[in-house]
C-alpha positions as CSV (number, residue, x, y, z in Angstrom):
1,X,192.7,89.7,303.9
2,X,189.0,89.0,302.2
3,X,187.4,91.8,301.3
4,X,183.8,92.2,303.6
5,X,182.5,95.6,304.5
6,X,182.5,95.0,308.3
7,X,186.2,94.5,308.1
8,X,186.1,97.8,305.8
9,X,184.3,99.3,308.7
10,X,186.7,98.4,311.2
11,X,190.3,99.2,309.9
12,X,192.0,102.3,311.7
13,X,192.5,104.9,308.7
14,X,195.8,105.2,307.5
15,X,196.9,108.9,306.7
16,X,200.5,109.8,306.8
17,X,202.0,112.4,309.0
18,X,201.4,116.3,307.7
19,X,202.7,119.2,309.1
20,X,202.9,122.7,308.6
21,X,205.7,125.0,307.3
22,X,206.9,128.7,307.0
23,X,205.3,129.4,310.2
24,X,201.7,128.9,309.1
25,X,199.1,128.5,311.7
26,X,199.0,125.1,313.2
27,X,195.3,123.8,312.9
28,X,194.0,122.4,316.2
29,X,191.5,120.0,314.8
30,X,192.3,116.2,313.3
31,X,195.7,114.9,314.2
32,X,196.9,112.8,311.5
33,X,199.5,109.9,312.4
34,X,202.3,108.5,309.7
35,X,201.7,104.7,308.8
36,X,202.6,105.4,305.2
37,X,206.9,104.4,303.7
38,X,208.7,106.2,301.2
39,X,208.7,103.2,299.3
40,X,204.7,102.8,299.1
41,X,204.5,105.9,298.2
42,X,207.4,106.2,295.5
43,X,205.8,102.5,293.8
44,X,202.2,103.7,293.7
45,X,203.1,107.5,292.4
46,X,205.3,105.8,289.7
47,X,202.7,103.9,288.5
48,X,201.0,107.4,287.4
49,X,204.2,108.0,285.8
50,X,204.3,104.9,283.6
51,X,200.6,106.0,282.2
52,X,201.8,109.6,281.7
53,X,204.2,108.2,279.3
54,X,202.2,107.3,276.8
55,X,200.9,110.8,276.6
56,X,201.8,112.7,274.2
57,X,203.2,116.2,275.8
58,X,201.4,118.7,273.2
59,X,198.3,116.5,273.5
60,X,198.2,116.7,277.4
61,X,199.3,120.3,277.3
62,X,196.2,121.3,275.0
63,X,193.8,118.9,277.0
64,X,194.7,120.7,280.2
65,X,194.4,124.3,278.7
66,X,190.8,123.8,277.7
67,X,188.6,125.2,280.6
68,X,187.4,122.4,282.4
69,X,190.4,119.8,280.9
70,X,191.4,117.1,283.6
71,X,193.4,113.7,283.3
72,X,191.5,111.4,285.8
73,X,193.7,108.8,287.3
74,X,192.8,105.6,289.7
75,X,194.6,103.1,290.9
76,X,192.2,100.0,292.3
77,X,196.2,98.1,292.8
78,X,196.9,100.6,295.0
79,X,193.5,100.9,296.8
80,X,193.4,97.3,297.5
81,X,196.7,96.8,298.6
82,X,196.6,99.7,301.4
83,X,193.5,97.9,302.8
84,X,195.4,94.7,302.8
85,X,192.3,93.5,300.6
86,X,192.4,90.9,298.0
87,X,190.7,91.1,294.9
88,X,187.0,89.1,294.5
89,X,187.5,86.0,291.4
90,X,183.9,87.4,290.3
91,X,181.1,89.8,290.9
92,X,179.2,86.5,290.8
93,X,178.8,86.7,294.8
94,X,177.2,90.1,296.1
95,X,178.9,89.5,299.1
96,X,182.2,90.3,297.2
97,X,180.4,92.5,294.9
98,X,179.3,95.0,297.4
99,X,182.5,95.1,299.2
100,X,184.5,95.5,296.1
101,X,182.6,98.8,295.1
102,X,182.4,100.4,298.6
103,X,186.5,99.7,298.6
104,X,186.4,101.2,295.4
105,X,183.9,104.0,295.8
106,X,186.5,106.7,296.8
107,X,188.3,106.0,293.1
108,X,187.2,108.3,290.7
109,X,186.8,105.5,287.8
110,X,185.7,106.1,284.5
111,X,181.9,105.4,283.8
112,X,182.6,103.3,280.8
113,X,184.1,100.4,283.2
114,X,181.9,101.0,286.0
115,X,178.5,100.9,284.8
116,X,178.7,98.6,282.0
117,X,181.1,95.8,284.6
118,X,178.5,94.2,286.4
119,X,176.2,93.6,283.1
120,X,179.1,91.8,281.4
121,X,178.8,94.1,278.3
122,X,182.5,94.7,279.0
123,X,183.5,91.5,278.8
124,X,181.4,90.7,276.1
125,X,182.7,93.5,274.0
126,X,186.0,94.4,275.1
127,X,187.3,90.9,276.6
128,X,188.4,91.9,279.7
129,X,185.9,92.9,282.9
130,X,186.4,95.9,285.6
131,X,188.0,93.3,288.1
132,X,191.1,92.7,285.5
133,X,191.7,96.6,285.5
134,X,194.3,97.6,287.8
135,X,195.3,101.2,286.9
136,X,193.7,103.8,283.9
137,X,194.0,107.2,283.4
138,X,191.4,108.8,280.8
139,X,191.0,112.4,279.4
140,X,188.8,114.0,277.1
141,X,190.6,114.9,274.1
142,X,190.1,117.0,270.9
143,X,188.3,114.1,269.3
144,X,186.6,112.5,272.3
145,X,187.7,110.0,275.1
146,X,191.2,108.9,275.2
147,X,192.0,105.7,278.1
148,X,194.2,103.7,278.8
149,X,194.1,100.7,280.7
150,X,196.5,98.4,282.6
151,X,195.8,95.0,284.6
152,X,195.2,91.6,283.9
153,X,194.2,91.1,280.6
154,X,194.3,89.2,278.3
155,X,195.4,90.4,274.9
156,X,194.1,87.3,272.9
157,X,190.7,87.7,274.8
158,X,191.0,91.8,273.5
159,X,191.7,90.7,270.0
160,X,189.0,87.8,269.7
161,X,186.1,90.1,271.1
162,X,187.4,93.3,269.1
163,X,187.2,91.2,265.7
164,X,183.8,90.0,267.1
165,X,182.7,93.6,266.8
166,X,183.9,94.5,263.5
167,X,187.5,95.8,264.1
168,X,190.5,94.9,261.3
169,X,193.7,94.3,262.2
170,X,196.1,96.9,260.8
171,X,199.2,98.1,260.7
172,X,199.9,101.8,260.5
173,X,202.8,104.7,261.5
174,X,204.8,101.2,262.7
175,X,202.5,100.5,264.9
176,X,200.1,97.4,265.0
177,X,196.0,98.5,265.9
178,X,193.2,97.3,265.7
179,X,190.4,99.7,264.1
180,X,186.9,99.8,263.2
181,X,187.5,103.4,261.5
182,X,190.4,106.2,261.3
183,X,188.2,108.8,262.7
184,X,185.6,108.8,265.6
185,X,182.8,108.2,263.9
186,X,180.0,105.8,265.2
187,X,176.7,104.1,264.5
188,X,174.1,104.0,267.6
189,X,172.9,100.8,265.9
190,X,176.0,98.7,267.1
191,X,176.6,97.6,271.0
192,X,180.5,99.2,270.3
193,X,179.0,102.5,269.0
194,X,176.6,103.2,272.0
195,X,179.3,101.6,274.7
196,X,182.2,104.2,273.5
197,X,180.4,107.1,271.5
198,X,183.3,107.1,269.2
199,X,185.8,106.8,271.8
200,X,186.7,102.9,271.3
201,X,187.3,102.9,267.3
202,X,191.1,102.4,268.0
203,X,192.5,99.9,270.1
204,X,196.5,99.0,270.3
205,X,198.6,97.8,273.2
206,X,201.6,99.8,274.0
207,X,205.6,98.8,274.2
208,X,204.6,97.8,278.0
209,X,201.6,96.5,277.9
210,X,198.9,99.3,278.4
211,X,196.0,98.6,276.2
212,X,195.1,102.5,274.7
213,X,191.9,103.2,273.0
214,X,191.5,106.5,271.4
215,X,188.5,107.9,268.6
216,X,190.8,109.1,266.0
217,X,193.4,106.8,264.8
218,X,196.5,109.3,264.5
219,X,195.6,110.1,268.4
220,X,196.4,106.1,269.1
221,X,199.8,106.3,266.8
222,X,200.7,109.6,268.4
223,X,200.3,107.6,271.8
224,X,202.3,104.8,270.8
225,X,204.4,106.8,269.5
226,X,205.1,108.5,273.3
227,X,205.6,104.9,275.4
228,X,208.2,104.4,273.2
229,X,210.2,107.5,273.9
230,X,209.9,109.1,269.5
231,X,208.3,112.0,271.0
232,X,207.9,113.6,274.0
233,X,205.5,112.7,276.8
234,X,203.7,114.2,279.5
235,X,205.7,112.8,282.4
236,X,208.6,115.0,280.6
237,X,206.7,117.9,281.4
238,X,208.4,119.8,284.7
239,X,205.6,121.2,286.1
240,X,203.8,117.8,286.1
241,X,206.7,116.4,287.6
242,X,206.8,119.3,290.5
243,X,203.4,118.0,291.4
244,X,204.7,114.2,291.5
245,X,207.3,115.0,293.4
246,X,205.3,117.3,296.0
247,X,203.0,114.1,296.1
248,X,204.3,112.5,299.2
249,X,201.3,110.0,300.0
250,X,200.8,107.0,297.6
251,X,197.3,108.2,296.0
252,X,195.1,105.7,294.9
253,X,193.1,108.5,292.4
254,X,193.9,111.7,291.4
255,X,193.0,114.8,288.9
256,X,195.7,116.8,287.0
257,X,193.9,119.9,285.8
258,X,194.9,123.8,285.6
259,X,194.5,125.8,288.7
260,X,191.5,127.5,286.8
261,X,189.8,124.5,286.0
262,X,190.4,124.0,289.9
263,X,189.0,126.8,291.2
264,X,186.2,127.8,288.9
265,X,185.7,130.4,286.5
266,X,184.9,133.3,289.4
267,X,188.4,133.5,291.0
268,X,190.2,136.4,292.7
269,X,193.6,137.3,290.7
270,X,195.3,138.5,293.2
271,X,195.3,134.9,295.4
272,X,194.6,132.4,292.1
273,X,197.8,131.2,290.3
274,X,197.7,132.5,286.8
275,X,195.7,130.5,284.2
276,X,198.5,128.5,283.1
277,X,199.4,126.8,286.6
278,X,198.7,123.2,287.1
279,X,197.4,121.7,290.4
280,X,197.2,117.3,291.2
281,X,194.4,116.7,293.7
282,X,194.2,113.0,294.9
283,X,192.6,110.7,297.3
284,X,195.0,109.2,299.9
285,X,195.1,105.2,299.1
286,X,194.9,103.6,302.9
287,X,192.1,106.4,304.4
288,X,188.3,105.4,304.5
289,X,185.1,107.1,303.3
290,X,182.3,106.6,306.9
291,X,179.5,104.7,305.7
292,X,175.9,106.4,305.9
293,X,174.8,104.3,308.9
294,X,177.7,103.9,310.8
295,X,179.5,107.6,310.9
296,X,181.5,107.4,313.8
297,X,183.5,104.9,313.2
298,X,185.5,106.1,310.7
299,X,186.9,109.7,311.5
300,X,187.1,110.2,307.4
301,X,189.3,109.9,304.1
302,X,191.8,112.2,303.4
303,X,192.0,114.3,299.9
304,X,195.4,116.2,298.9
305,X,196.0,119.0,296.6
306,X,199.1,120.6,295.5
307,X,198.7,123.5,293.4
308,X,201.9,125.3,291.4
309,X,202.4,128.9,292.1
310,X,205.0,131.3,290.4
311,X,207.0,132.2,293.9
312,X,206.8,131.9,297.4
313,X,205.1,135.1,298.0
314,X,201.9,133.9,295.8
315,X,201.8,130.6,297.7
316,X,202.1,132.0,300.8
317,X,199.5,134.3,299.7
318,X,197.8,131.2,298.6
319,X,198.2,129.0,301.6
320,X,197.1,132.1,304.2
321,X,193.6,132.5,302.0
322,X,192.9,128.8,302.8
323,X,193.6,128.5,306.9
324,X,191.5,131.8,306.7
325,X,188.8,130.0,305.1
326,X,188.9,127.1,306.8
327,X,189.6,128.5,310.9
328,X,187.0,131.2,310.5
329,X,184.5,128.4,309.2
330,X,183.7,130.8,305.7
331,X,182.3,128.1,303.7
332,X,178.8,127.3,303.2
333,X,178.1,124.2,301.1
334,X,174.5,122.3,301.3
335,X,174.1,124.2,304.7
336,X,177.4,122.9,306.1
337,X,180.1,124.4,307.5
338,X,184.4,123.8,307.8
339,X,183.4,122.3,310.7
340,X,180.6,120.0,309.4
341,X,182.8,119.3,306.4
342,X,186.3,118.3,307.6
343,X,187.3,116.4,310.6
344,X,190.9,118.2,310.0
345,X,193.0,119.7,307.4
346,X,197.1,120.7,307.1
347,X,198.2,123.6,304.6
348,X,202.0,123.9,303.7
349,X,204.4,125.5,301.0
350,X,206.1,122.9,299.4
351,X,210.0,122.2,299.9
352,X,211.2,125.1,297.6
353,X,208.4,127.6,297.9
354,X,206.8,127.6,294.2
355,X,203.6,125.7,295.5
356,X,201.0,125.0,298.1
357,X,200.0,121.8,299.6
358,X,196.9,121.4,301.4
359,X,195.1,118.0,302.9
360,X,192.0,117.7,304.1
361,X,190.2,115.0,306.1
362,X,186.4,114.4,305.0
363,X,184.0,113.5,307.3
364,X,180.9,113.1,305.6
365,X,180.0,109.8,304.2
366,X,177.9,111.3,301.1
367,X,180.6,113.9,300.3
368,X,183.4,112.0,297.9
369,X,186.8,114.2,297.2
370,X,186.5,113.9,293.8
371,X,182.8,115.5,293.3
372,X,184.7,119.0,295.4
373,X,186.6,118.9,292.4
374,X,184.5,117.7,289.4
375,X,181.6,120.4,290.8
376,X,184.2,122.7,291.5
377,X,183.1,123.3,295.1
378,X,186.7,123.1,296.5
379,X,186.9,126.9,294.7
380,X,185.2,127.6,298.2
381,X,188.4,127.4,300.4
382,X,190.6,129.9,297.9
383,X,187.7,132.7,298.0
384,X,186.4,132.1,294.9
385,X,183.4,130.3,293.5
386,X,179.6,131.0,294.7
387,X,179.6,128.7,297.5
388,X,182.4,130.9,299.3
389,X,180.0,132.9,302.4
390,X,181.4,136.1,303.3
């Protein structure tokens, strides 16, 4: 199907079927309707997996104890398929230029690829452009930005604009890279320096194909050093895998952060997770964002989070706080209301109890799932935060 925003407009959302467990209170608002396989969801979910494998566990670990620490995930593969879209040859029509980003504008993609795409300066500098990018995931590490980056590209294109740029080919821990320094410093004077900050120094391709750029040189090797299995990786981790496999929609973007970094520094004890919890909050591939001047035409996308919780009595604890939130309308954010805010939400306990599941359905065009989570204003529904009314 070609991409146009009046066919954007005019699709049916697609949200899988959610229902409630453990005898929670059924929510009367938004009816949600299953259009979504097992299949989908287990091919776009694993392609998070594949980029979690090239992080190194200790690295992800300490990037997701640091307050605020989040691997950010998208998936424009994903996106595009569950629309039935095809992907624009070229940014060269604004036709296909403005579809492409309202199709996209749900994602939460790194600012790197999205503001410098439509000058060319990625192209230019990099050798590939934001429409060869199928799936990244990026994280701020000790020593800056780490990404990684799968699609179409084209690794001679990489290597020929890298060298352009200043970069050496070496080899280093077994591993071949390409480098401008071992560390992440960087000159303001160069187009390389003010594009990554640092963050671009090191540049390798992976066992399978995933171009990784990383500041400090032993962060790259330590990388390539997970795809290939030497050392351990994140998608090891079994608390990251509880969240995967508590993911039952395919999920076109998605945060992995600590329940703190979720909920915001001003948290009640007794109903947060302890610090050292993780949570995955996503945005459900097929579901569309309403656009600003045709609202009702598009009853709103659909966010999920799964947060992990010791036992069963803390997410029940958990899950209780939010229906209260969200049935006795206790949320005020920029004036609105649950009401105002969601056109309807599910809260469950997953299969064995250790962790709460919640989806909600947004219905306001200018309010994206992933600026809840980046402002931490989704701390409202658990209680916490100063945007929780009383």
């Amino acid at each position: 199907m070609k991409l146009t925003r009046r066919t954007l407009c005019r699709l049916s959302p697609v949200v899988p079927s959610l229902c409630l467990a453990n005898h929670l209170p059924v929510p009367a608002v938004g009816a949600i309707q299953d259009t979504q396989s097992d299949l989908h969801h287990f091919q776009a979910n694993e392609r998070l997996v594949r980029m979690l494998r090239h992080i190194p566990a200790s690295l992800g670990r300490q990037v997701l104890s640091e307050p605020g620490g989040a691997l950010n995930w998208f998936d424009v593969e994903e996106r595009m398929d569950a629309l039935g879209f095809s992907f624009p040859e070229s940014f060269e029509v604004s036709g296909d230029r403005s579809a492409y980003l309202e199709a996209t504008r749900p994602l939460h993609i790194d600012n790197m690829l999205s503001v410098n795409a439509l000058g060319g300066d990625l192209e230019r500098l990099l050798g590939f452009g934001l429409l060869d990018v199928r799936q990244s995931i990026s994280f701020i590490g000790p020593d800056g930005m780490v990404r990684l980056i799968a699609g179409v590209i084209d690794e001679q294109s990489v290597t020929q604009a890298l060298l352009g740029q200043g970069y050496s080919e070496i080899d280093e821990g077994g591993h071949s890279l390409m480098s401008l320094s071992a560390e992440s410093d960087f000159e303001m004077s160069s187009d390389i320096g003010r594009l990554g900050l640092g963050s671009l120094n090191n540049a390798a391709w992976t066992s399978d194909g995933v171009l990784a750029f990383a500041g400090r040189r032993q962060t790259l090797i330590a990388m390539l050093d997970s795809a290939t299995g030497s050392i351990p990786s994140l998608a090891d981790d079994a608390e990251i895998q509880q969240l995967l496999d508590h993911a039952m929609e395919p999920l076109s973007s998605a945060m992995i952060l600590s329940s703190k970094s979720l909920f915001g520094e001003i948290a009640d004890d007794e109903i947060v997770p302890d610090d050292d919890s993780l949570a995955l909050t996503g945005f459900v591939s097929g579901s569309l964002v309403p656009v600003s001047d045709e609202p009702d035409q598009v009853p709103g996308s659909t966010m999920v989070l799964i947060i992990n919780t010791p036992d069963q009595s803390q997410s029940m604890d958990l899950a209780k706080q939010v229906l209260l939130t969200l049935e006795g309308n206790r949320i005020s954010l920029q004036g609105l209301d649950a009401s105002d805010l969601f056109a309807g939400w599910d809260v469950r306990l997953v299969p064995n109890g250790d962790g709460v599941r919640i989806a909600l359905r947004l219905k306001r065009w200018e309010i994206l799932w992933s600026d809840l989570v980046v402002r931490r204003e989704i701390g409202m529904l658990f209680g916490t935060g100063l945007l929780f009314g009383d």
